[in-house]
Backbone as JSON, one array per atom type, in Angstrom:
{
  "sequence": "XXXXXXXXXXXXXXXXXXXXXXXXXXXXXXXXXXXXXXXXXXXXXXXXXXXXXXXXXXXXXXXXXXXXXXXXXXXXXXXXXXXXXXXXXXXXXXXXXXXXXXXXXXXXXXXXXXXXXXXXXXXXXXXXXXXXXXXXXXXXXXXXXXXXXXXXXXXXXXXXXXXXXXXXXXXXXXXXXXXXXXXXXXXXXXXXXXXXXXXXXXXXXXXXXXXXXXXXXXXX",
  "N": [[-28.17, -25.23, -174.27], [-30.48, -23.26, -173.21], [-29.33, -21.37, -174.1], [-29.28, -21.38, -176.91], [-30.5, -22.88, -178.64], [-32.91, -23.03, -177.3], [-34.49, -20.23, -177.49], [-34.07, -19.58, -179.76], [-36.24, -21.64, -180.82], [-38.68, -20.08, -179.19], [-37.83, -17.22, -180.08], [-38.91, -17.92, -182.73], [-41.76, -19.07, -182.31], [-42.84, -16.51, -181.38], [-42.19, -14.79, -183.46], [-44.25, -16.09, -185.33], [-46.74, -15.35, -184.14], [-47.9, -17.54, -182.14], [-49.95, -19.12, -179.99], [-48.32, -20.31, -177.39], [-46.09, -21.69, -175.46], [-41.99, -22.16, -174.88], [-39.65, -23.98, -173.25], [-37.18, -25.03, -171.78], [-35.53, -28.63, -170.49], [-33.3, -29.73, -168.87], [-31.99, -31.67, -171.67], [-33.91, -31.57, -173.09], [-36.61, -29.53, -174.77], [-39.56, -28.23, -174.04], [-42.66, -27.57, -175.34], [-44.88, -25.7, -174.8], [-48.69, -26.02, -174.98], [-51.97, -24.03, -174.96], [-54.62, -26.35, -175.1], [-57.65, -26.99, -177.18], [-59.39, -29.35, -175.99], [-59.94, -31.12, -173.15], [-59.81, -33.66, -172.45], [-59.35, -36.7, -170.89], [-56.5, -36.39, -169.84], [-54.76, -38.12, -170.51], [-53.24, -37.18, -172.78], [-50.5, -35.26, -173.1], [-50.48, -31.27, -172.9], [-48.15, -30.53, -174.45], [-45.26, -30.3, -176.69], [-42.64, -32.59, -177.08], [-39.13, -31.82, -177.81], [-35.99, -33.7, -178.25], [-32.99, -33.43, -177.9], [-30.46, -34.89, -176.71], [-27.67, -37.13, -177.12], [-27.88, -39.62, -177.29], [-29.45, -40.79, -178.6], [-28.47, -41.94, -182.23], [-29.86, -41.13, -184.85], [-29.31, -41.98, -187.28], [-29.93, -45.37, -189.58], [-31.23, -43.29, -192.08], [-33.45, -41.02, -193.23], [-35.59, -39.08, -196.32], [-38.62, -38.01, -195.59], [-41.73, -37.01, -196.32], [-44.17, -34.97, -195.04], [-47.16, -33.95, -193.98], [-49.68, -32.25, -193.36], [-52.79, -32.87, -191.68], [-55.51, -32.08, -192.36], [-55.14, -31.06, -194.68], [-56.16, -33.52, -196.48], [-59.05, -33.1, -196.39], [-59.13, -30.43, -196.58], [-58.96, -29.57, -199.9], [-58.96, -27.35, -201.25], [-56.9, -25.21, -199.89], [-54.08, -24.18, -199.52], [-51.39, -26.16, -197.95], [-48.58, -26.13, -195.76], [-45.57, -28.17, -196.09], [-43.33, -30.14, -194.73], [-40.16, -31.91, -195.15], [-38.15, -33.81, -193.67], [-35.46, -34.71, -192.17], [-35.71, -38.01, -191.08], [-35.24, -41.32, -189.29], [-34.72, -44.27, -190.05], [-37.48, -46.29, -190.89], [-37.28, -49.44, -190.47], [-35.25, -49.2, -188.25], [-36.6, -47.67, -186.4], [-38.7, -49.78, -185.92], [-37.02, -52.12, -184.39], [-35.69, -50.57, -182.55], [-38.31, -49.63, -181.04], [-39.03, -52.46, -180.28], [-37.15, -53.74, -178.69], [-37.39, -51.86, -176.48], [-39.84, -52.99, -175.79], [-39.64, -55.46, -174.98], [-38.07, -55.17, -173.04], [-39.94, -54.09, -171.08], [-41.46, -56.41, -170.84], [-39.9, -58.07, -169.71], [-39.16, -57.22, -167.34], [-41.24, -56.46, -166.39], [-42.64, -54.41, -165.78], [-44.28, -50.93, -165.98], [-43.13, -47.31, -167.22], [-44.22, -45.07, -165.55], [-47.31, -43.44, -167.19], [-48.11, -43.69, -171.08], [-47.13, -45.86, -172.76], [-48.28, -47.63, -173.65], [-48.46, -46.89, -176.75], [-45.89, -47.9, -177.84], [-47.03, -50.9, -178.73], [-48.46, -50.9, -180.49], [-47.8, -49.04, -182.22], [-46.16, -51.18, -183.32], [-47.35, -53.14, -184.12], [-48.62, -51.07, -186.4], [-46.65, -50.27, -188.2], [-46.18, -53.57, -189.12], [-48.37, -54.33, -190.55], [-47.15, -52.11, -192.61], [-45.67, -53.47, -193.7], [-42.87, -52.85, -192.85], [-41.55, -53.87, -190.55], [-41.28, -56.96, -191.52], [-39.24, -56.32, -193.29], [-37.24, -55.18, -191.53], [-37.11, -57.44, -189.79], [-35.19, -59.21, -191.75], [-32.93, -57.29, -192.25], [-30.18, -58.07, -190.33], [-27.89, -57.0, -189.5], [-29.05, -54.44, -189.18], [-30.25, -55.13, -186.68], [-28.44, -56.07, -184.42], [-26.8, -53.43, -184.47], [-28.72, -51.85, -183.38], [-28.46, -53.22, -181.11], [-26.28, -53.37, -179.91], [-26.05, -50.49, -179.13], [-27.97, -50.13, -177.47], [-26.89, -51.92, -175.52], [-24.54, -50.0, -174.78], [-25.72, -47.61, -174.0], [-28.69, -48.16, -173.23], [-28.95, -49.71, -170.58], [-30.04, -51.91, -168.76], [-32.11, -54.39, -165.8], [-33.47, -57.48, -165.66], [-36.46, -58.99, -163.99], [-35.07, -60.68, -162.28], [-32.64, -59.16, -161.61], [-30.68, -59.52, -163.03], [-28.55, -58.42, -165.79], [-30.02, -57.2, -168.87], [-29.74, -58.88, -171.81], [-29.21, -57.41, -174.7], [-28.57, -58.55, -177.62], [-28.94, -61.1, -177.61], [-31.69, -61.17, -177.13], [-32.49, -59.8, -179.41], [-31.32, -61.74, -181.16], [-32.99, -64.31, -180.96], [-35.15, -64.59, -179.02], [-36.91, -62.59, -178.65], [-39.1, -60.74, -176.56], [-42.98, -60.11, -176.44], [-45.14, -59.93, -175.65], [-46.64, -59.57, -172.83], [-47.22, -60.81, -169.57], [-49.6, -62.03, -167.29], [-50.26, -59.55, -163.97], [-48.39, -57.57, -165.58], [-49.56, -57.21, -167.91], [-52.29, -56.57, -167.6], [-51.82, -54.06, -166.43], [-50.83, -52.57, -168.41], [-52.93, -53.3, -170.31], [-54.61, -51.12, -169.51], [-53.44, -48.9, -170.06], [-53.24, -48.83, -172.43], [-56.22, -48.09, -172.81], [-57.11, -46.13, -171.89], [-55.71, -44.71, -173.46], [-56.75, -44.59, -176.04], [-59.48, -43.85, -175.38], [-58.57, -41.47, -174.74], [-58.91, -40.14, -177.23], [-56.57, -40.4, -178.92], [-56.13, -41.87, -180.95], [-56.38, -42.08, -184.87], [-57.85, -43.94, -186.65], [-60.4, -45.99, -185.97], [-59.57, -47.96, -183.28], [-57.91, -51.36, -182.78], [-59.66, -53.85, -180.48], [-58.44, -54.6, -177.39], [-57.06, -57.19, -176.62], [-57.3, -58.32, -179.37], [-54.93, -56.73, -180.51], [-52.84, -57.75, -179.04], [-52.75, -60.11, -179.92], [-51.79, -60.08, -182.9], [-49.44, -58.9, -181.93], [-47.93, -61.13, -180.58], [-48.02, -62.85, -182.91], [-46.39, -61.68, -184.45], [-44.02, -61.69, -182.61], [-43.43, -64.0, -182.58], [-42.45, -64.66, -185.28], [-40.68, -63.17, -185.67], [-38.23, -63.98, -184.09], [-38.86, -66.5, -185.35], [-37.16, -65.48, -187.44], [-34.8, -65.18, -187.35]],
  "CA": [[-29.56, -25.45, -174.62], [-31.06, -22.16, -173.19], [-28.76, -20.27, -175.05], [-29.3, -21.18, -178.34], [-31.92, -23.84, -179.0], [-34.35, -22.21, -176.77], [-33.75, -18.81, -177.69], [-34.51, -19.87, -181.61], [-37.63, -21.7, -180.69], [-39.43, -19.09, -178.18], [-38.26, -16.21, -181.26], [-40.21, -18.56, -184.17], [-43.03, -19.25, -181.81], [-43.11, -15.1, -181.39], [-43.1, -14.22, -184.36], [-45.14, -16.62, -185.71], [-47.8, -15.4, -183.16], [-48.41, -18.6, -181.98], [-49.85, -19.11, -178.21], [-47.62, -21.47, -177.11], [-44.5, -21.27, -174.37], [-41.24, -22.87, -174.86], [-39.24, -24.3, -171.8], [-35.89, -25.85, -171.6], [-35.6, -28.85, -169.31], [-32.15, -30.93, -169.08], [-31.39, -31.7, -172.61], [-35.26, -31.26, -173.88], [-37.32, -28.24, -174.99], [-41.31, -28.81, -174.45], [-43.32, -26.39, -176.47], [-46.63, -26.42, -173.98], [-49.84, -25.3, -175.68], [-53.22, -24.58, -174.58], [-55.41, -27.53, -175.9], [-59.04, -27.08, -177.35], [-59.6, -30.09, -175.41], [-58.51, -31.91, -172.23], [-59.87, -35.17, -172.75], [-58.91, -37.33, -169.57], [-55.5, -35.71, -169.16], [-53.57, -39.04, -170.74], [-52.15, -36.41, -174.11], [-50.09, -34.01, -172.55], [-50.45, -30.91, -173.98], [-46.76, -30.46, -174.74], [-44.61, -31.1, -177.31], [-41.33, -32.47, -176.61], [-38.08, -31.97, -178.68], [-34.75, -33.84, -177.77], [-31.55, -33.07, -178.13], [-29.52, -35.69, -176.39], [-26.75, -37.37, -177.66], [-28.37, -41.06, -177.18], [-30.05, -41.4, -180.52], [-27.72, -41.58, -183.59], [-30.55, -40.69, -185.87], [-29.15, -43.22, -188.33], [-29.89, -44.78, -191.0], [-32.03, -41.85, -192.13], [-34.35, -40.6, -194.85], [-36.11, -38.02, -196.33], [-39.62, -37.9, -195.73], [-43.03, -35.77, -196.4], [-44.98, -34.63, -193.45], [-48.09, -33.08, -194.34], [-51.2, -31.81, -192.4], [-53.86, -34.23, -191.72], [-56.35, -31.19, -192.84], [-54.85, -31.06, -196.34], [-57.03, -34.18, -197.23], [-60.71, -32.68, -196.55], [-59.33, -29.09, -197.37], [-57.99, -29.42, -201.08], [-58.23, -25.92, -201.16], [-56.0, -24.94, -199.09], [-52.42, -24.97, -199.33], [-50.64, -26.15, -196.3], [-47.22, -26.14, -196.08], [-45.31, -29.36, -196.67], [-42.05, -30.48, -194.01], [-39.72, -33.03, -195.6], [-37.23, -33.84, -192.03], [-34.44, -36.48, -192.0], [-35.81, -38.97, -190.22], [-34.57, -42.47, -188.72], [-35.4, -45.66, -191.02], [-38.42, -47.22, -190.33], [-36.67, -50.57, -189.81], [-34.48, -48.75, -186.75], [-37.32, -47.55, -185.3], [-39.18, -51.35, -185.19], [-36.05, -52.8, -183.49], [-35.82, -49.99, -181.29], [-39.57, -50.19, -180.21], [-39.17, -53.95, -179.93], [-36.85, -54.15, -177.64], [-38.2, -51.57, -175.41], [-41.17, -53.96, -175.07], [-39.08, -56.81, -174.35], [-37.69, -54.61, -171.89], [-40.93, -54.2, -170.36], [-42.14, -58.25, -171.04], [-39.08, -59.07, -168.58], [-38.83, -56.77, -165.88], [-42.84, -56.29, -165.57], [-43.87, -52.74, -165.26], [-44.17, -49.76, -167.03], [-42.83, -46.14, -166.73], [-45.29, -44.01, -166.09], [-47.77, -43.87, -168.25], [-48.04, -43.36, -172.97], [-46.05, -47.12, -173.3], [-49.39, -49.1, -174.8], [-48.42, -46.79, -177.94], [-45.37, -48.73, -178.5], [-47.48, -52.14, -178.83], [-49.77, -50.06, -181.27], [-46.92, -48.54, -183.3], [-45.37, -52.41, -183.74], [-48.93, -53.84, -185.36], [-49.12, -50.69, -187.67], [-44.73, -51.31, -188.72], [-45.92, -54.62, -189.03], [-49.13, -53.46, -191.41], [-47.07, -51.27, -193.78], [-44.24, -54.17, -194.13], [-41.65, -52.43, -192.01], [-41.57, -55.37, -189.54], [-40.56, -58.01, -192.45], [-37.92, -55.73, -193.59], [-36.53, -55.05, -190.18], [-36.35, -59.22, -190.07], [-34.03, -59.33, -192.74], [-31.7, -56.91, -191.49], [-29.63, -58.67, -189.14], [-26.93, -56.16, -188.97], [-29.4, -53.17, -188.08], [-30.5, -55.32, -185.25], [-27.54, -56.13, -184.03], [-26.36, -52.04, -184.09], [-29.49, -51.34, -182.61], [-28.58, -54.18, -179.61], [-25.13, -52.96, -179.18], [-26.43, -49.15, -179.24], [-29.05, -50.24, -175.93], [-26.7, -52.4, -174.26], [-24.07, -49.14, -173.82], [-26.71, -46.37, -173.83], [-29.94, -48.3, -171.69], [-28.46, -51.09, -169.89], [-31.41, -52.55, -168.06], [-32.0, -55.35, -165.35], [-34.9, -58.24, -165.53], [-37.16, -59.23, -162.73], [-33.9, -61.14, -160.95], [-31.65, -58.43, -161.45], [-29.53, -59.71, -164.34], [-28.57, -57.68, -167.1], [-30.46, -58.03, -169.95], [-28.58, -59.32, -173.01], [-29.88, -57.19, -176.23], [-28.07, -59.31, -178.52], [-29.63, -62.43, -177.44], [-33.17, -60.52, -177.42], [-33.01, -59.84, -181.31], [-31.02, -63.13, -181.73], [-34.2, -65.49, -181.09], [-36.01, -64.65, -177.6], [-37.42, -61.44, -178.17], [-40.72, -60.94, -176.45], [-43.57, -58.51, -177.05], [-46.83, -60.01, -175.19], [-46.58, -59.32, -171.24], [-48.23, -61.78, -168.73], [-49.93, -61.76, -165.47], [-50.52, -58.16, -163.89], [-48.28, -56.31, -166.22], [-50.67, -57.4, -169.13], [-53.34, -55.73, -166.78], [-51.21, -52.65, -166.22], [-50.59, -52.12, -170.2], [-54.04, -53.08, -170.88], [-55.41, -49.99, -168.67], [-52.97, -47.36, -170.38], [-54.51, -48.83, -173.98], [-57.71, -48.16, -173.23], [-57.05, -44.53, -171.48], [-55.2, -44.14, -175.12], [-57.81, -45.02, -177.28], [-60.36, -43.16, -174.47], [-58.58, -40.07, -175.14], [-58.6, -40.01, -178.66], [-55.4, -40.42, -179.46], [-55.54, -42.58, -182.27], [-57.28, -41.21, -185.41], [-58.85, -44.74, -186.84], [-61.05, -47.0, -184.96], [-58.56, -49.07, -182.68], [-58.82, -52.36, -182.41], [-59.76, -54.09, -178.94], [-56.77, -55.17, -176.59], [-56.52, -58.9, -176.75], [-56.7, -58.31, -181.06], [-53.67, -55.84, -180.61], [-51.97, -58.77, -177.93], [-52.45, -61.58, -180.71], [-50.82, -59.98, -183.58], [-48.09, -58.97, -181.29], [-47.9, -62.35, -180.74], [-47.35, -63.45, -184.19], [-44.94, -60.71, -184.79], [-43.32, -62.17, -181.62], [-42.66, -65.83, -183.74], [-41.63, -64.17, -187.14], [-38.98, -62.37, -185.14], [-37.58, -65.04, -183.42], [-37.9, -67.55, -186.32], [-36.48, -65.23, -188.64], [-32.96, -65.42, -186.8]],
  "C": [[-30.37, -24.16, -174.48], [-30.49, -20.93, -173.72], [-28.78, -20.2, -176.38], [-30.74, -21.72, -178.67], [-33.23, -23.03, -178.33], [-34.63, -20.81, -177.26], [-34.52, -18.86, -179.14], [-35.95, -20.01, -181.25], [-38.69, -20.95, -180.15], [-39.56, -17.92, -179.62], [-39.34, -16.68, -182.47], [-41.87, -18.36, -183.41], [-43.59, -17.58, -181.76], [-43.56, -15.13, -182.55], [-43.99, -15.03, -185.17], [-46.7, -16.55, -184.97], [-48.22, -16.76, -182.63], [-48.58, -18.84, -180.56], [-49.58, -20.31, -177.67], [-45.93, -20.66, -176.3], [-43.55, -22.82, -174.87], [-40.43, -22.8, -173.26], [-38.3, -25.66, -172.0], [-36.31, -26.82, -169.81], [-34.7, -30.02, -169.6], [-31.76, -30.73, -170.67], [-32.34, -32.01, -173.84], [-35.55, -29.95, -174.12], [-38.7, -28.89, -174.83], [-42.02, -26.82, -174.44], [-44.27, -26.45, -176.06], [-47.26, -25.16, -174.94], [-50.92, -25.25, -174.91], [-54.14, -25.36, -175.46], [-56.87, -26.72, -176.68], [-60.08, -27.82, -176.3], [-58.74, -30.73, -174.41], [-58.45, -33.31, -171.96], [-59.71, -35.95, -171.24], [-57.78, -37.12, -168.92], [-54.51, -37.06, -169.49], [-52.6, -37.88, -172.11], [-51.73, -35.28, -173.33], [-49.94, -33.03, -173.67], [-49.51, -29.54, -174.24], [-46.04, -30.76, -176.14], [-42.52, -31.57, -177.31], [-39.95, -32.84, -177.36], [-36.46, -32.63, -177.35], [-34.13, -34.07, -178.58], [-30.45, -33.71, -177.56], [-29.07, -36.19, -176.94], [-26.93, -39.44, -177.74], [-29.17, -41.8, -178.17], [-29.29, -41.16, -181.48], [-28.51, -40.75, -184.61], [-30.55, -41.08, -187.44], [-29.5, -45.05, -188.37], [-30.73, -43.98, -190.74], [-32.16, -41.76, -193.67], [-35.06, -39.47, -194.99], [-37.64, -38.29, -196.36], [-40.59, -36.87, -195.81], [-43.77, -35.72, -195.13], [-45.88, -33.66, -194.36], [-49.13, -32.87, -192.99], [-51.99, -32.59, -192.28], [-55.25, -33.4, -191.98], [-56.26, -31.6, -194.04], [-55.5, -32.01, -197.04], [-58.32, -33.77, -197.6], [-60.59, -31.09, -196.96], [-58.84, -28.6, -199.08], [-58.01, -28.35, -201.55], [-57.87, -24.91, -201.13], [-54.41, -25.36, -199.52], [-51.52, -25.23, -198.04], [-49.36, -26.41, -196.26], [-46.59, -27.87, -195.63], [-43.83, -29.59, -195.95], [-41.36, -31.91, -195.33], [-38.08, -33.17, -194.2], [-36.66, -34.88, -192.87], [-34.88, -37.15, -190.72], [-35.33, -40.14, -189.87], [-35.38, -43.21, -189.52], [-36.42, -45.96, -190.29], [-38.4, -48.52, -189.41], [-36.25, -50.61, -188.37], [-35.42, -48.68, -185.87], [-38.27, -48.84, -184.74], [-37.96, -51.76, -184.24], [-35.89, -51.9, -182.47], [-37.43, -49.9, -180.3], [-39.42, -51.36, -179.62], [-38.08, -54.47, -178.78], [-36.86, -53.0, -176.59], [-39.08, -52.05, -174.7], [-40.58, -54.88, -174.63], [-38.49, -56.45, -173.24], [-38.84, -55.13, -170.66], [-41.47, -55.53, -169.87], [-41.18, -58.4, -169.7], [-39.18, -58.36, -167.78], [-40.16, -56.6, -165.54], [-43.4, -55.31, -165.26], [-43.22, -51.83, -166.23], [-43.44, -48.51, -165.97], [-43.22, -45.17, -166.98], [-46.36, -44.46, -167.37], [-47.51, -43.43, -169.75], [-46.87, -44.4, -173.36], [-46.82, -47.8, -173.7], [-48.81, -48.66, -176.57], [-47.5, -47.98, -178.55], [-45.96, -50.26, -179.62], [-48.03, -51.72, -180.64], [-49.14, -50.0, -182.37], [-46.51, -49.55, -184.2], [-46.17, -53.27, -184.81], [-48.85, -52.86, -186.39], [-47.47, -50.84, -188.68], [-45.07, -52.31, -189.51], [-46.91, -54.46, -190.85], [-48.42, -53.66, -192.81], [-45.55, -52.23, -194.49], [-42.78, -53.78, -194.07], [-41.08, -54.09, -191.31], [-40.91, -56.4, -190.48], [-39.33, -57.77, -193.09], [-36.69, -55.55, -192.54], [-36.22, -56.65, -189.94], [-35.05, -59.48, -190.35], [-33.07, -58.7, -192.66], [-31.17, -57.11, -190.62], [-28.84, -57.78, -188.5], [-27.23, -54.59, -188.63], [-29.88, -53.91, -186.61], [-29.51, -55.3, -184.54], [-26.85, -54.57, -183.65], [-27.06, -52.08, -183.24], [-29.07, -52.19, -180.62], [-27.7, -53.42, -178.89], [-25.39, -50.73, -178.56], [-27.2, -49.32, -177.19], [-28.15, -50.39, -175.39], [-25.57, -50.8, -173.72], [-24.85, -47.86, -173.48], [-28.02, -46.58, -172.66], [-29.82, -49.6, -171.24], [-29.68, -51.33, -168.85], [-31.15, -53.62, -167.6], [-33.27, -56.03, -165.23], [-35.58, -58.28, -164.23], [-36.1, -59.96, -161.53], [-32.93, -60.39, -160.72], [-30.07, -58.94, -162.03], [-30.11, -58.61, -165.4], [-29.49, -57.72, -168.24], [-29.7, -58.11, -171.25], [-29.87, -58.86, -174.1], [-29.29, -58.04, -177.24], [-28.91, -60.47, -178.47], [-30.99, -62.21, -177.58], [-33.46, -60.99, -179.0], [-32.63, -61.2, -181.75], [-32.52, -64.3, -181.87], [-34.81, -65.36, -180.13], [-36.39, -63.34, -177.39], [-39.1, -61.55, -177.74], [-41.98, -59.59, -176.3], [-45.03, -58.79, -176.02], [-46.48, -60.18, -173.42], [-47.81, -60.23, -170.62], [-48.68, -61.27, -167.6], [-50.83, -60.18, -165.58], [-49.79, -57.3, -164.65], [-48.72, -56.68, -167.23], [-51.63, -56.75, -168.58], [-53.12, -54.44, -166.72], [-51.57, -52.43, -167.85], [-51.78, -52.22, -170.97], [-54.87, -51.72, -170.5], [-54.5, -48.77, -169.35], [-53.15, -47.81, -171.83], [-55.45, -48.23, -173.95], [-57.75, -46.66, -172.8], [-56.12, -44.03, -172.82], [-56.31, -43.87, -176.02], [-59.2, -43.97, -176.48], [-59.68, -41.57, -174.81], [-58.33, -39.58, -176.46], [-57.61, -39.96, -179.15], [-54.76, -40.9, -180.72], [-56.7, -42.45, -183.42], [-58.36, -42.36, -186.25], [-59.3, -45.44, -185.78], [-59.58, -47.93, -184.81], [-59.22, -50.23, -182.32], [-58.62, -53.22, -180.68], [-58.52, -54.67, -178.79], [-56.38, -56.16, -176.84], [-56.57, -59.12, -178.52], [-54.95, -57.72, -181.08], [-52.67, -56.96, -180.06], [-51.5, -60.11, -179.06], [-51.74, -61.01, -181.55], [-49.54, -59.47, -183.34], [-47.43, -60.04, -181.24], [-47.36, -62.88, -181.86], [-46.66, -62.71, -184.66], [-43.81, -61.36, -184.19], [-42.62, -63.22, -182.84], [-42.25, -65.57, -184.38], [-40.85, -63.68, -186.77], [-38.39, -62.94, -184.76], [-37.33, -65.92, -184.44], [-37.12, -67.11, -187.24], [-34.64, -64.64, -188.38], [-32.07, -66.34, -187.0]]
}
């Protein structure tokens, strides 16, 4: 990692003058910047590349990445990424049962885990979520992928069964105090600007989780 990967990134960031440090750590790189702003100190202001061997990165597509300038500056030319990225679909089923993670065992780690909730409503939105339904046999990868990669135990200290999750009992809306917890790292999201349209209040975000919840379950 510090022999190659880092090595690359630190030379681009040079010569690209750019004031920003790179910094190997385990089987990451984070690319710290100084901010403009520090807001409340929930956006770290990092960016963090991994390189572990725990994401396939399949299926995969080609997508556009643009600037979020390039709309109000037309012109300007800004340069234009197209990355292989991970299906859309993959990444709902992998969000979704991270949260179901969370729903059963009851607490978070650390805090920047309300995004997930966030990410699952806008999925849901752009008609990711209904597509991800219908693929039975990416859920199913995605289950068998968790159970040998993030084997996790519930609040009694059983396993949790990903298969049976996506099968019909996945859950997305957290009760009690860790609905309290997850509501307080929403609102320090949305408090530090993190999200670029008006967000909508907590218990809106909780209900259409909610009915995501049922369409995932009945559609097993």
């Amino acid at each position: 990692m510090k022999e190659k990967a880092l090595s690359v990134v630190s030379q681009c960031l040079e010569n690209d003058k750019l004031g920003a440090r790179a910094e190997a750590g385990g089987d990451k790189i984070f690319v710290r910047y100084d901010p403009l702003e520090t807001g409340n100190g929930y956006v770290s202001p990092s960016v963090m590349l991994e390189f572990g061997a725990r994401s396939t990165g399949e299926p995969s597509e080609l997508h556009d990445v643009v600037c979020d300038a390039a709309h109000y500056l037309e012109a300007l030319e800004f340069p234009i990424a197209k990355p292989k990225t991970m299906k859309a679909e993959r990444i709902f089923w992998e969000k979704a049962t991270a949260i179901h993670v969370f729903c059963v065992q009851g607490k978070l780690r650390g805090e920047r885990f309300a995004r997930h909730w966030y990410d699952i409503v806008r999925l849901d939105e752009a008609g990711i979520a209904n597509a991800a339904f219908k693929d039975r046999k990416l859920a199913a990868t995605v289950a068998e992928h968790k159970t040998w990669f993030f084997s996790e135990k519930d609040r009694a200290g059983a396993v949790i069964d990903y298969h049976k999750a996506v099968g019909g009992v996945l859950k997305r809306v957290p009760e009690g105090q860790t609905r309290t917890v997850l509501e307080q790292d929403y609102n320090h999201m949305v408090e530090d600007g993190l999200l670029l349209d008006e967000p909508e209040a907590f218990n809106d975000l909780m209900r259409r989780c909610a009915d995501i919840e049922k369409r995932a379950n009945d559609a097993t």
